[in-house]
C-alpha positions as CSV (number, residue, x, y, z in Angstrom):
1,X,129.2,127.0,89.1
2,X,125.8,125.4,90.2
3,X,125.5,122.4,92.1
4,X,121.8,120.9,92.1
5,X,121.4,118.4,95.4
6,X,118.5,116.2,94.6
7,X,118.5,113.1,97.3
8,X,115.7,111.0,98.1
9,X,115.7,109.7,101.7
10,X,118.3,107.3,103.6
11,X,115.9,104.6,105.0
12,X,116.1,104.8,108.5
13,X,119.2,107.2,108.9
14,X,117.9,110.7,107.5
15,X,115.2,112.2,105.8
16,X,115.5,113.8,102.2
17,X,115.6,116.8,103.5
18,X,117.9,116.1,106.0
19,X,120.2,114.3,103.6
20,X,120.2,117.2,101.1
21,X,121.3,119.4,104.0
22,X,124.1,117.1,104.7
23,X,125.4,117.1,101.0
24,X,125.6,120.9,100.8
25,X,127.6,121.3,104.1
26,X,130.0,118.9,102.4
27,X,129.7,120.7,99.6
28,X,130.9,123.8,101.1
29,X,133.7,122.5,103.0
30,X,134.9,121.7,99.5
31,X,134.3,124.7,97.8
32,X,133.4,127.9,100.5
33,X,133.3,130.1,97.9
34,X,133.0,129.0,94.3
35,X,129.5,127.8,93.8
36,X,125.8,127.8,94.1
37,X,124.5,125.3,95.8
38,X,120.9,124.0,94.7
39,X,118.9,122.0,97.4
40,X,115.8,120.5,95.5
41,X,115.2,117.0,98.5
42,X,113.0,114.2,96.4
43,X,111.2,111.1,96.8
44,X,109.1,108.8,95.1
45,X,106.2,108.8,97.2
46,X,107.4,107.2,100.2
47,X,108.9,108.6,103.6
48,X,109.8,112.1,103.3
49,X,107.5,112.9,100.3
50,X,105.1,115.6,101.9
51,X,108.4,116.9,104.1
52,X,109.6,118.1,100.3
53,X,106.4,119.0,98.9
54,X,106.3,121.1,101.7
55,X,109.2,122.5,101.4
56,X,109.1,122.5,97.6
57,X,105.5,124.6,98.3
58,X,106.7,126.3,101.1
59,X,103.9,125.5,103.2
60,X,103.1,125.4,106.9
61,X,104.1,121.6,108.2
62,X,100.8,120.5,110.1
63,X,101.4,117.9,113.1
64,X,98.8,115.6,114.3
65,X,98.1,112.5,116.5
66,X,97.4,109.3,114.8
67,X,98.4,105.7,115.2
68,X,101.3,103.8,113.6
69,X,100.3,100.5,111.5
70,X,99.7,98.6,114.6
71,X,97.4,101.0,116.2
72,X,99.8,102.4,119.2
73,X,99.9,106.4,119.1
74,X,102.2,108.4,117.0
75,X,102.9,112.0,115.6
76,X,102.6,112.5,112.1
77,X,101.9,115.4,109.8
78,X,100.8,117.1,106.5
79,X,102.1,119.9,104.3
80,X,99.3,122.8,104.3
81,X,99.0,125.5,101.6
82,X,96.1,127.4,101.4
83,X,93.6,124.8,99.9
84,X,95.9,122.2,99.4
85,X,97.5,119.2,101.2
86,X,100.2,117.1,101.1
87,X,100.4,113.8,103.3
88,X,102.3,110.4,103.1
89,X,101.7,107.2,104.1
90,X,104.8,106.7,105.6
91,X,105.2,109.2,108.3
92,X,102.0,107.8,110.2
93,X,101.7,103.7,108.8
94,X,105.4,103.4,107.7
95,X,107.5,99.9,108.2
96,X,110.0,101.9,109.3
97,X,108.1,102.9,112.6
98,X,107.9,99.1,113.3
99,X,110.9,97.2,114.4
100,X,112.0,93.8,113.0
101,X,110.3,91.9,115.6
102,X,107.4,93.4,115.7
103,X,106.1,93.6,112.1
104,X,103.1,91.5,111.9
105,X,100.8,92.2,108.6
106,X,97.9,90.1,109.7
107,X,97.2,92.8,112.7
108,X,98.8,96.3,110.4
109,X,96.0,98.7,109.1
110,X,96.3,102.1,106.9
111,X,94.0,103.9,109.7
112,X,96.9,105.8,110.8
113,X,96.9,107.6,107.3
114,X,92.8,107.8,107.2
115,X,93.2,109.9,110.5
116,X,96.2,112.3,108.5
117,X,93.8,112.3,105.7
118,X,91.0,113.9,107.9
119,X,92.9,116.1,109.8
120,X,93.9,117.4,106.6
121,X,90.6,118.0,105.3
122,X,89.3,119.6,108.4
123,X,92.2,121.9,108.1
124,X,90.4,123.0,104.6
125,X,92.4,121.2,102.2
126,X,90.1,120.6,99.0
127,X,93.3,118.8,97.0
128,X,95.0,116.5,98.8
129,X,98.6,114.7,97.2
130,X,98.6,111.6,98.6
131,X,102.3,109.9,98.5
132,X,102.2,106.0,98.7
133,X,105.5,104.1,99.8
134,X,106.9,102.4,102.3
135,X,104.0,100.5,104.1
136,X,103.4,98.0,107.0
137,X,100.5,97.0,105.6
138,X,98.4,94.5,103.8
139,X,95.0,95.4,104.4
140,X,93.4,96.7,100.8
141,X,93.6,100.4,102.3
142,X,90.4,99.1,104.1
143,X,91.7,100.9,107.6
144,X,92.2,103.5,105.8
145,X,88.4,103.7,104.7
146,X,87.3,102.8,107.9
147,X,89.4,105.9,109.6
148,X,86.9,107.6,107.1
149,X,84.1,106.7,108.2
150,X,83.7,103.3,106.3
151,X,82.4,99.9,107.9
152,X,83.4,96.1,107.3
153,X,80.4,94.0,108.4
154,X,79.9,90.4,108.7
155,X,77.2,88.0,107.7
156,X,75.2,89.7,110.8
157,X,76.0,93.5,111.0
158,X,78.6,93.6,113.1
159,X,81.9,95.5,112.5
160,X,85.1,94.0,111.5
161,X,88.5,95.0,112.4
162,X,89.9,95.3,108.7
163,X,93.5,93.6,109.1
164,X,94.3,90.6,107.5
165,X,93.7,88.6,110.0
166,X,89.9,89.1,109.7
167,X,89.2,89.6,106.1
168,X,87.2,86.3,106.1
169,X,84.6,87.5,108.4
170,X,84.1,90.3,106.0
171,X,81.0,90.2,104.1
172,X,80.0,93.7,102.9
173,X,81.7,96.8,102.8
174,X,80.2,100.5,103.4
175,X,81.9,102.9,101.9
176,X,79.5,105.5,101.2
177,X,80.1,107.0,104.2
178,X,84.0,107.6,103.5
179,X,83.2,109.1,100.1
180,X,80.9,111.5,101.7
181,X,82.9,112.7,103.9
182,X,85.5,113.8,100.5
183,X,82.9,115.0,98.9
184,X,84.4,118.0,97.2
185,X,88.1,117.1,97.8
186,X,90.4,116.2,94.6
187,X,92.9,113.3,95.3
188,X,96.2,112.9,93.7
189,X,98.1,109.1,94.7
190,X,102.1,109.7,94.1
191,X,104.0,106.4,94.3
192,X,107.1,104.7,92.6
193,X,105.1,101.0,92.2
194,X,103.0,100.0,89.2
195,X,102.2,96.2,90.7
196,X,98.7,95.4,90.3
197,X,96.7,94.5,93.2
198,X,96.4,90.6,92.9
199,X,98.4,87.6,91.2
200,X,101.9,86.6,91.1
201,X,102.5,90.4,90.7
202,X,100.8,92.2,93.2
203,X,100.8,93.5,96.4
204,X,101.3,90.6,99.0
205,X,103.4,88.1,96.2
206,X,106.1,91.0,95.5
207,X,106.2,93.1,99.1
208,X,104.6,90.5,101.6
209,X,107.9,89.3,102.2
210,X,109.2,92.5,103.5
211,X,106.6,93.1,106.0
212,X,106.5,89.7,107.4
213,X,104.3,87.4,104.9
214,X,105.7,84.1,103.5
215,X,104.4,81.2,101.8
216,X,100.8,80.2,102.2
217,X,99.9,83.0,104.1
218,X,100.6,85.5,100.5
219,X,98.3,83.2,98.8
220,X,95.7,83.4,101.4
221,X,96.2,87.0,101.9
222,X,96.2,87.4,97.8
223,X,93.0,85.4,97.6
224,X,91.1,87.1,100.3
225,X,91.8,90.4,98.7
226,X,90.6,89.5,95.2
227,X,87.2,88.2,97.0
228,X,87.3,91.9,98.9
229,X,87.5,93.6,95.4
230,X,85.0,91.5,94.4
231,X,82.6,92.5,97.5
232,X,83.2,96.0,96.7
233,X,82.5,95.9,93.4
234,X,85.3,96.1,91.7
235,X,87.0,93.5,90.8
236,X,88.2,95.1,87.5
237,X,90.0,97.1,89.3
238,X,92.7,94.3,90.5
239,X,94.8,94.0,87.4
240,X,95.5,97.7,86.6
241,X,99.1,99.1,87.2
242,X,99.5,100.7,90.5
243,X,96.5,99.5,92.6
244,X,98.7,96.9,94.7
245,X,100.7,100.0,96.1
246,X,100.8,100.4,99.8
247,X,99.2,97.0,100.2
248,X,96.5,97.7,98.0
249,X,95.7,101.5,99.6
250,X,96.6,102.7,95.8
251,X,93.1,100.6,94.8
252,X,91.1,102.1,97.6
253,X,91.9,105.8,97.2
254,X,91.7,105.3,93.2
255,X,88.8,102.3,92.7
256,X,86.4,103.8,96.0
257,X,87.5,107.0,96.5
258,X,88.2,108.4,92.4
259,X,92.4,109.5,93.4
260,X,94.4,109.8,89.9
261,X,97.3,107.9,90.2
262,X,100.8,108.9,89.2
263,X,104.7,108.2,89.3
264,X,105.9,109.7,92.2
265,X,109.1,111.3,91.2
266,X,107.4,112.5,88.3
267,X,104.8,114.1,90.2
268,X,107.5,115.6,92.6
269,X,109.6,117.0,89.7
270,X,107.2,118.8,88.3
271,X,105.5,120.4,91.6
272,X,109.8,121.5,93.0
273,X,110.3,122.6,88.8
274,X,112.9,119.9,89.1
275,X,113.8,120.4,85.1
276,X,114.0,124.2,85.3
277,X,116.8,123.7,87.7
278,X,118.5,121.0,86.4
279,X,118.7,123.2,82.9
280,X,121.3,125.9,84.9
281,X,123.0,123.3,86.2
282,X,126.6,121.9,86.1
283,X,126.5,118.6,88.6
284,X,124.0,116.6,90.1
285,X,124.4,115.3,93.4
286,X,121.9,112.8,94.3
287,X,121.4,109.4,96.4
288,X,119.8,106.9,98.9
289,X,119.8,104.6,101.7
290,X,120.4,101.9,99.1
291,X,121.3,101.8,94.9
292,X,120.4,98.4,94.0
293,X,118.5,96.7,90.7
294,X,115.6,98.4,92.3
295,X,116.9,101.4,92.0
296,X,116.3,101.3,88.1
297,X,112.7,100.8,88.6
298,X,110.6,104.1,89.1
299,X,112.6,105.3,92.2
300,X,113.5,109.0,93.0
301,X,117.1,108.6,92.3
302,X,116.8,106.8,88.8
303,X,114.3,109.3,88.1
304,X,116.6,112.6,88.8
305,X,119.4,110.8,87.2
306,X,117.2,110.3,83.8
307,X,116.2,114.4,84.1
308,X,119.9,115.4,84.3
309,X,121.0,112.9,81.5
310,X,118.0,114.7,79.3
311,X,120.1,118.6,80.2
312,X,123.4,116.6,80.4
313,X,124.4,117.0,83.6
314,X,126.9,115.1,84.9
315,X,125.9,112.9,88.2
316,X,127.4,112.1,91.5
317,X,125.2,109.1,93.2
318,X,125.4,108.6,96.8
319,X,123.9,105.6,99.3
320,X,124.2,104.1,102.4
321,X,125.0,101.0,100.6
322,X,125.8,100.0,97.4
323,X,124.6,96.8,95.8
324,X,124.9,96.3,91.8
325,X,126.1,94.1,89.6
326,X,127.8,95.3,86.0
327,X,124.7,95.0,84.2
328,X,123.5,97.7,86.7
329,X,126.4,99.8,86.8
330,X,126.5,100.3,83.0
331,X,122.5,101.5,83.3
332,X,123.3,103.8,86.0
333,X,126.4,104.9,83.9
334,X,124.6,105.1,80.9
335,X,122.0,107.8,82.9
336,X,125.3,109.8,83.2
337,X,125.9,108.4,87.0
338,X,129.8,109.2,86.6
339,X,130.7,107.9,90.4
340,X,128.6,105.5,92.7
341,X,129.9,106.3,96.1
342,X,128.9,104.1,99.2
343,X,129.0,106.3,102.3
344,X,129.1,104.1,104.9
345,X,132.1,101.9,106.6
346,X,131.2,97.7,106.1
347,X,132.9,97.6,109.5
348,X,131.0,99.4,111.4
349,X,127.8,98.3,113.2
350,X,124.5,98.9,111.2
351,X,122.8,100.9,114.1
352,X,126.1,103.1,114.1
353,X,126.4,104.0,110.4
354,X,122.6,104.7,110.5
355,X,123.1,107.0,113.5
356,X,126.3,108.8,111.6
357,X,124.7,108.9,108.4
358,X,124.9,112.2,107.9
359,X,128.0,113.4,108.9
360,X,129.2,110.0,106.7
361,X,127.1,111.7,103.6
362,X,129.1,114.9,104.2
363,X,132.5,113.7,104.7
364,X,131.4,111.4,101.4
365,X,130.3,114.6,99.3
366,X,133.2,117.1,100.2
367,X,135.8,114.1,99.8
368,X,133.9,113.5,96.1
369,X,133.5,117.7,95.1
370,X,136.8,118.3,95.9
371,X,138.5,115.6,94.2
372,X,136.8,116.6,91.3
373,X,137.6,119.5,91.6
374,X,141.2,119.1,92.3
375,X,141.2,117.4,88.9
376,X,139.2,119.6,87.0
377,X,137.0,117.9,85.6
378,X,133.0,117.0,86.0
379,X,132.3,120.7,88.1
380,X,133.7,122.7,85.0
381,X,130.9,124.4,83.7
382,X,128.7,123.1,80.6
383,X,129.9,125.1,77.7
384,X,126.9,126.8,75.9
């Protein structure tokens, strides 16, 4: 019998790594002795990406000082493996590192990441896998540049900060310096949004919101960034799927800096052989912090779910919350999603469940595996 754990993160409760570690505990206290247990921890660009690369690679996990979105110091890291390097956006510029009350997108920058992405580089990495999710920020990817050795001028030479907040005092853009100093290093962008950069579908109409923007300001914001393109250059870039990602950071590594960009979990599934493991498998147990509509749309766990159905392996989806209507749970059903669990208890405190998450996730899985278990069905193996 082979169990194949596959869970992206849980949003401010666990890690994917740290969630897939949960699910096999509970897997064993349901069944000590009677299967193989499969940890393969996903995501779809966004926080915990490089910690499963990593792992996936079984690379040395770099750490290094940077700043979080609003410039205060932070720890971050990178995945390291001979030549090659995996970073994420979220572990050094993430929303997650920035509470409620303190998210302000007109003052967030990406040079958090541009100081991983050096670090990186002047650790020898020569490919760099770049995963894109869960930002702060707003700012075109500009701080990012800047971290790199880019400059944002104004109409007399003098530097810019790049936030929001400034973009109108920005007349020209450097950022020769930034590609020089990647000269020589191939970039890969893995991320689960295809927005373009500008209009009623891009970055600050569709995830402003989140990080703070409303009303006017996403129009101002929106219209500031298509005159940035414009400065740059490369305004052609604006409408093409994926460049609003990260706040428009997707456009800057890809339209400045030449990155390739691609889905996410697809990237991850083929770099962990995510196929090849599913093909020996009997169950899937996957999940995260929350199974919505979204969750249909280019994310890890609708992306493992759609690999299993291919190999037809039954599915066991877990999250911190559950929030789907019919139409939903047929989709997920149809992907071969034959339980949607939530983990956590509606009366208990938020800060509380997020703090227990994981021994909810275990108590969650070994309650679910033995059950089935118990009534035979769903872990009997495939037959041939």
């Amino acid at each position: 019998m082979r169990i194949v754990i596959a869970p992206d993160s849980f949003k401010e409760s666990m890690t994917a790594v740290q969630a897939a570690r949960a699910m096999a505990v509970g897997v064993r206290d349901a069944l000590p002795t009677t299967c193989v247990v499969d940890q393969v921890p996903v995501s779809d660009g966004g926080e915990g990406f490089a910690e499963a690369v990593t792992a996936a690679w079984g690379a040395s996990w770099q750490e290094v000082t940077t700043v979080d979105a609003l410039g205060r110091p932070r720890m971050a890291g990178f995945g390291l493996d001979g030549d090659r390097a995996v970073v994420d956006l979220a572990s050094s510029v993430g929303l997650e590192h920035i509470a409620p009350g303190e998210r302000d997108v007109m003052r967030s920058s990406t040079a958090g990441l541009g100081h991983v992405i050096t670090a990186a580089v002047d650790a020898g990495a020569r490919s760099l896998l770049i995963g894109l999710g869960g930002s702060a920020s707003n700012d075109l990817g500009l701080g990012m540049l800047m971290a790199l050795g880019a400059r944002c001028l104004d109409e007399r030479g003098g530097e810019v900060e790049p936030v929001p907040a400034e973009f109108s005092r920005i007349r020209r853009i450097e950022v020769g310096p930034a590609r020089r100093r990647l000269e020589g290093v191939s970039i890969t962008v893995a991320g689960d949004v295809t927005n373009p950069l500008t209009g009623p579908h891009g970055a600050a109409a569709v995830f402003g919101p989140q990080k703070g923007l409303f009303g006017p300001a996403i129009t101002w914001v929106d219209g500031e960034v298509t005159r940035l393109a414009a400065v740059l250059g490369l305004s052609h870039w604006a409408c093409r799927p994926g460049t609003g990602a990260a706040g428009g950071t997707a456009f800057a590594l890809a339209a400045v800096l030449g990155a390739e960009l691609a889905t996410g979990i697809d990237h991850l599934a083929r770099v962990v052989g995510l196929r090849e493991r599913l093909e020996e498998a009997d169950l899937l147990l996957t999940g995260e912090g929350t199974v919505d509509g979204q969750s249909l749309n280019g994310k890890a766990v609708s992306g493992v779910l759609r690999l299993a159905y291919e190999y037809g392996v039954p599915s066991i989806v877990f999250a911190g919350r559950v929030g789907i209507d019919a139409a939903v749970q047929q989709r997920l059903s149809d992907l071969g999603a034959q339980r949607i669990i939530q983990i956590s208890d509606p009366s208990e405190a938020l800060e509380t469940s997020l703090r227990r998450g994981p021994e909810h996730l275990r108590r969650a899985v070994a309650d679910a595996v033995g059950h089935c278990s118990a009534d035979g069905d769903q872990l009997e193996p495939r037959s041939e």
